[in-house]
C-alpha positions as CSV (number, residue, x, y, z in Angstrom):
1,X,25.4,24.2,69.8
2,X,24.6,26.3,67.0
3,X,26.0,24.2,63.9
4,X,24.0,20.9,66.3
5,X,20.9,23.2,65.7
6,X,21.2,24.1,62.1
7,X,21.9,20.4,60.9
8,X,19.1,19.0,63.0
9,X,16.8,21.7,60.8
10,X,18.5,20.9,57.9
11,X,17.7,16.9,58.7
12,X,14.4,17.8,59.1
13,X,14.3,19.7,56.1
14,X,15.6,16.9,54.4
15,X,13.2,14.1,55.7
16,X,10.5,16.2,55.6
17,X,10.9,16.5,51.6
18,X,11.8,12.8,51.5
19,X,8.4,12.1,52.7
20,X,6.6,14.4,50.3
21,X,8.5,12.7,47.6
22,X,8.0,9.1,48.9
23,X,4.4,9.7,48.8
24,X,3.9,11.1,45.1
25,X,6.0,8.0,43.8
26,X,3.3,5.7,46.1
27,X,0.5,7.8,44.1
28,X,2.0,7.3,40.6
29,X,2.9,3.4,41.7
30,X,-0.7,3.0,42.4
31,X,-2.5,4.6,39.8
32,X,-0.2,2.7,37.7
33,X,-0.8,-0.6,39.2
34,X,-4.8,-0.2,39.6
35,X,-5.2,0.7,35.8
36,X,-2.9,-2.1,34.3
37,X,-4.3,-4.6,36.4
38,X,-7.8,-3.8,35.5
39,X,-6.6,-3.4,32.0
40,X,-5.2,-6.9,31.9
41,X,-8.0,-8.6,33.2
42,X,-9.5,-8.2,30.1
43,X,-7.6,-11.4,29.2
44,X,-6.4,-13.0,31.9
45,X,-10.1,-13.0,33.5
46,X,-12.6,-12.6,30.5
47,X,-9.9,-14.9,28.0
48,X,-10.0,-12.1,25.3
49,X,-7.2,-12.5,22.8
50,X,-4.6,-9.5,22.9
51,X,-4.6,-9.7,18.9
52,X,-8.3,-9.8,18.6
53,X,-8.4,-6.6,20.8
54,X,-5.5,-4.8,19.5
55,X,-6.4,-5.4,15.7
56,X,-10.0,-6.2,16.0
57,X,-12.5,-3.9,13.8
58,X,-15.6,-4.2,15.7
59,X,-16.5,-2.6,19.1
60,X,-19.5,-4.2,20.5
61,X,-18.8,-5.1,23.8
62,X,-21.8,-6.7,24.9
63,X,-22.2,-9.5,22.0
64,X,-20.1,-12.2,20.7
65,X,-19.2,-12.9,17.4
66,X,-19.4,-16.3,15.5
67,X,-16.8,-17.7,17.1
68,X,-18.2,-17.0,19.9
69,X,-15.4,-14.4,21.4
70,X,-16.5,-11.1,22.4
71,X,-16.3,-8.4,19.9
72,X,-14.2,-5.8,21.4
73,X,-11.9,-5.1,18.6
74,X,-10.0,-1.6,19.6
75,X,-8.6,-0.5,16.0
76,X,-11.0,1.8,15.4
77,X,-10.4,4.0,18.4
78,X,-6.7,3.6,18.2
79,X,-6.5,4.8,14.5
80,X,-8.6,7.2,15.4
81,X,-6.7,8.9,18.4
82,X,-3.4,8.3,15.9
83,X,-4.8,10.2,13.3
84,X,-6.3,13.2,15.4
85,X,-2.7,13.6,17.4
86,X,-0.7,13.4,13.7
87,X,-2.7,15.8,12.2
88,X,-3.3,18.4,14.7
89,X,0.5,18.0,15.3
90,X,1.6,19.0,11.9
91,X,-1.1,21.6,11.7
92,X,0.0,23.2,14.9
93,X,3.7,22.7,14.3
94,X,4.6,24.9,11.5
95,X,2.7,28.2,12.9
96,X,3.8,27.1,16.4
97,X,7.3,27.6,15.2
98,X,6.9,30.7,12.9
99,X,4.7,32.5,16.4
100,X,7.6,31.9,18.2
101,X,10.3,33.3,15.4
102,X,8.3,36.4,15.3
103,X,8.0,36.3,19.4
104,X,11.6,35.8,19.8
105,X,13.3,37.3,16.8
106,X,12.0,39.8,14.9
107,X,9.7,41.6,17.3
108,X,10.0,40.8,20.9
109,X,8.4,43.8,22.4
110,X,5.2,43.1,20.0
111,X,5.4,39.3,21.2
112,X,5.9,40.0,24.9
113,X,2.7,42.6,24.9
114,X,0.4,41.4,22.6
115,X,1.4,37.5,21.4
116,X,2.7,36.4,25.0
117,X,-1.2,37.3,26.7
118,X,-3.2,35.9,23.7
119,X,-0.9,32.6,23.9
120,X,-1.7,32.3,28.0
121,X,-5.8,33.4,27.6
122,X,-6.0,30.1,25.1
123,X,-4.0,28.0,27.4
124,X,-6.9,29.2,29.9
125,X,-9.5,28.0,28.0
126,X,-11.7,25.1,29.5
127,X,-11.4,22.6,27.0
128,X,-15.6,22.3,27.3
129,X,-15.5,25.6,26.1
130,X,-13.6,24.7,22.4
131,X,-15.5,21.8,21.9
132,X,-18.5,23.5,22.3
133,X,-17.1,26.3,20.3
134,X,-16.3,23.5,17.6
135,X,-19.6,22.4,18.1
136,X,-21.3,25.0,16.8
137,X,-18.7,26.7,14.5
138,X,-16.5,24.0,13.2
139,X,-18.9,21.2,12.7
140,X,-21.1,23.5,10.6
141,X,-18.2,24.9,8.4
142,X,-17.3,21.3,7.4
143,X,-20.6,20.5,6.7
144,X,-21.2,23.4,4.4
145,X,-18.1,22.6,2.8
146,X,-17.7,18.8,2.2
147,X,-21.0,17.9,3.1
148,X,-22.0,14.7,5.4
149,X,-22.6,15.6,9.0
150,X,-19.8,17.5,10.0
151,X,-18.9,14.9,12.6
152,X,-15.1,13.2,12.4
153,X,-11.2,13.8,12.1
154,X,-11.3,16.7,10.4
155,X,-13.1,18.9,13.1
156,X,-11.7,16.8,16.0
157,X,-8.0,17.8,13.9
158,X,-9.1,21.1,13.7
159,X,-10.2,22.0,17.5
160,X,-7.3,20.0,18.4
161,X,-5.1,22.5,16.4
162,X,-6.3,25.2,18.5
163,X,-5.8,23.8,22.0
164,X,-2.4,22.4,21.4
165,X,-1.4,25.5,19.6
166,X,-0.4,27.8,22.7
167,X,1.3,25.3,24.7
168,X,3.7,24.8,21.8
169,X,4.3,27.8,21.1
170,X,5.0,28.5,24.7
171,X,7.6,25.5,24.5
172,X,9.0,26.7,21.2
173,X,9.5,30.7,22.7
174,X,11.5,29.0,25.4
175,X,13.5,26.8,23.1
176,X,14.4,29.8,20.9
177,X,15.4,31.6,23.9
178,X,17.6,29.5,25.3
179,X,19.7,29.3,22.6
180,X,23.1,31.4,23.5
181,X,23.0,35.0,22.0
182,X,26.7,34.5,20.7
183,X,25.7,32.4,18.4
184,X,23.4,34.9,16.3
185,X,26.1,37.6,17.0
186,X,28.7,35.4,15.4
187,X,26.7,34.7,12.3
188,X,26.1,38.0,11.8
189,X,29.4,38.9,12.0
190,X,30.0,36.6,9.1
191,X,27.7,37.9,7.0
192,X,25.0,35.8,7.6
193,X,21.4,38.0,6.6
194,X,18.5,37.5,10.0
195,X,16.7,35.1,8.6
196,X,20.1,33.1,7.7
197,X,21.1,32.9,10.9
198,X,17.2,32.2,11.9
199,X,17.0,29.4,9.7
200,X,20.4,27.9,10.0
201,X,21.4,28.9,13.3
202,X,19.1,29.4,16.1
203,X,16.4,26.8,14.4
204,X,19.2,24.2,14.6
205,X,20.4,24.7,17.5
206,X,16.5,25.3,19.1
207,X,16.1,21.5,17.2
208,X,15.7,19.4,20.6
209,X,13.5,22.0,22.4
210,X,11.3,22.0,19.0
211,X,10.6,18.5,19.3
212,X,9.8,18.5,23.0
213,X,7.4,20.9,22.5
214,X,6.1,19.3,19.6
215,X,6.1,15.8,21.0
216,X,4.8,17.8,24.5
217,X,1.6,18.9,21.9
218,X,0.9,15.4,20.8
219,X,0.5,14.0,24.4
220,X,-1.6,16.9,25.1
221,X,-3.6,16.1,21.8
222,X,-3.6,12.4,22.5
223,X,-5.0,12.2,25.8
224,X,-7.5,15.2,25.3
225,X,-11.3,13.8,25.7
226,X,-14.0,16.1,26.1
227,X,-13.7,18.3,23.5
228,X,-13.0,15.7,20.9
229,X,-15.5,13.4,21.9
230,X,-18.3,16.7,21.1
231,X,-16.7,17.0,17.2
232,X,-15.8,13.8,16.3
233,X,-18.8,11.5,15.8
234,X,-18.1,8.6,18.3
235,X,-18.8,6.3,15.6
236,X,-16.2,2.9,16.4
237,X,-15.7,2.3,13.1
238,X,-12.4,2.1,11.2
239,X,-12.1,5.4,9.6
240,X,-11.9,5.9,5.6
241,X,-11.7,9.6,5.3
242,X,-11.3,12.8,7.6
243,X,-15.2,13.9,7.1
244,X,-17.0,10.5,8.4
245,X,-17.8,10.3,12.2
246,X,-15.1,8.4,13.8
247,X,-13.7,7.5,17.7
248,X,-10.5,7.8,19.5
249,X,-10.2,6.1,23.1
250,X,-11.0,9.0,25.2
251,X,-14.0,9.6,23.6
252,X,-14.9,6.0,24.1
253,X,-14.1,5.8,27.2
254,X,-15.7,9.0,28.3
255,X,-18.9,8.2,27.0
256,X,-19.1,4.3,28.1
257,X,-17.4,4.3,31.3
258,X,-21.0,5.7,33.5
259,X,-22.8,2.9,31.6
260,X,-20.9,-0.2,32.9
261,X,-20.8,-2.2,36.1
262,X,-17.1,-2.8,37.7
263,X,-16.3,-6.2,37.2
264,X,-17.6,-6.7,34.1
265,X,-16.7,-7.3,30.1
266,X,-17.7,-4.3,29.5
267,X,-16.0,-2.4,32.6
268,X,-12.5,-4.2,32.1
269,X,-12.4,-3.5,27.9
270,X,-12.6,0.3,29.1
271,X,-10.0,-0.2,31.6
272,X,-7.6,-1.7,28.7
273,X,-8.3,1.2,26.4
274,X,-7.2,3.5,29.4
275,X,-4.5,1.2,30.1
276,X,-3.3,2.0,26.1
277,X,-3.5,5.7,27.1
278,X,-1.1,5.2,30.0
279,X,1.3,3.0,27.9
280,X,1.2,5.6,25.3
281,X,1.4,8.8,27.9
282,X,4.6,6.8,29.2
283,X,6.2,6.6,25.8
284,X,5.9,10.7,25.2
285,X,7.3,10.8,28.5
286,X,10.2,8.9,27.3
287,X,10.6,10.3,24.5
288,X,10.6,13.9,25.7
289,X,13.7,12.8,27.9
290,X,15.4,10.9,25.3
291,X,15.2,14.3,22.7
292,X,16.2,16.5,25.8
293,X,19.3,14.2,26.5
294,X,20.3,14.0,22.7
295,X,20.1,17.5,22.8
296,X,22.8,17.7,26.1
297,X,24.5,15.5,24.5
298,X,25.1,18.4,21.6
């Protein structure tokens, strides 16, 4: 009577988490289904061209062009988001990994007490808060410096660098950590100096963890909105150098979505450019699992 008792909890148990994970695949099958459908009625209802929209320069959505198509040409915003996610990456990479070097191996009690709260106050941070702070610092600095209006890549790169910066270090301690402590005790028994066995041990081995965290910082970069669209310029234009205002598709699409009517041109283009963000949060997700798997594989 008492195993009867314990398996009918246990089934209960059971179907009880079934239920909770049925309904979060329904949730992600739906918002999955609702953004790509809008997003492709941009040209199976409106007849826009995928090529005109994926490699089109100009973004106006509510005029035509000579040929009478509608100009809704996405390049702009899609270079744009590219260039901000590249370059904030390889900003934020370098002294992600050397943070996380000092947090792990060379002075972990520092790290743990001063590094470790510093790291999870910026992860914290509202991201209104740094693009307001890059508002009124950043912006300013570039214009002093290089001149034009402060506005574009360059100070979208640079507050961009500052929010991803904590969450890959955080992703880089752990990958450092988890590599086994045998390994650094056997290069050292073979002579190896610390930052040897740093460099050629524990970095190579941390290799698949690095890149998750550093391919975990460019979907965070990629999909950020609010704070880029305050620094960047929101110009959709095709940008020709880091100090010009430019666009990415969060910015776009934070600023136009309030303006349109559902239904329309100018609602389902928006709806494509968030269906390119979902595409493109899907391939990090991917990504992230291939590296982790390659890394198993090891």
């Amino acid at each position: 009577m008492q195993k009867s008792s314990k398996r009918k909890i246990e089934q209960f148990g059971r179907t009880i988490s079934f239920i909770c994970i049925a309904f979060i695949v329904l949730i992600v099958l739906s918002i999955l289904y609702f953004v790509i459908s809008k997003g492709v009625s941009t040209f199976t209802t409106d007849g826009v061209s995928v090529i005109d929209f994926l490699f089109g320069d100009i973004w106006r959505p509510g005029e035509v062009g000579e040929n009478g198509e509608p100009l809704v040409g996405a390049l702009p915003m899609i270079l744009g988001s590219f260039f901000v996610t590249l370059l904030s990456a390889l900003l934020a990479t370098p002294f992600s990994i050397a943070a996380a070097i000092y947090m792990v191996e060379i002075s972990p009690k520092a790290g743990k007490k001063i590094l470790q709260p510093v790291i999870e106050l910026l992860v914290g941070i509202p991201s209104v808060v740094y693009g307001f702070i890059g508002l009124t610092v950043v912006v300013p600095f570039i214009r002093g410096i290089f001149g034009g209006t402060g506005f574009g890549i360059l100070s979208a790169t640079i507050v961009l660098f500052v929010m991803i910066l904590p969450t890959v270090t955080s992703m880089a301690v752990d990958a450092l950590k988890a590599v086994p402590r045998h390994y650094r005790e056997a290069s050292l028994a073979m002579g190896g100096t610390r930052w040897q066995t740093i460099y050629k041990v524990v970095l190579r081995a941390a290799t698949p963890g690095l890149l998750t965290a550093v391919v975990f910082g460019m979907a965070r970069a990629f999909g950020e909105a609010l704070a880029v669209q305050m620094v960047i310029g929101n110009a959709a234009m095709i940008p020709t150098d880091l100090i010009t205002p430019a666009s990415t598709l969060t910015s776009i699409l934070t600023m136009s979505m309030g303006n349109t009517v559902m239904g329309t041109l100018e609602n389902n283009v928006l709806w494509s450019l968030a269906t390119i963000l979902l595409v493109m949060a899907l391939f990090f997700n991917i990504l992230t699992r291939w590296i982790g798997k390659k890394g198993a594989m090891k």
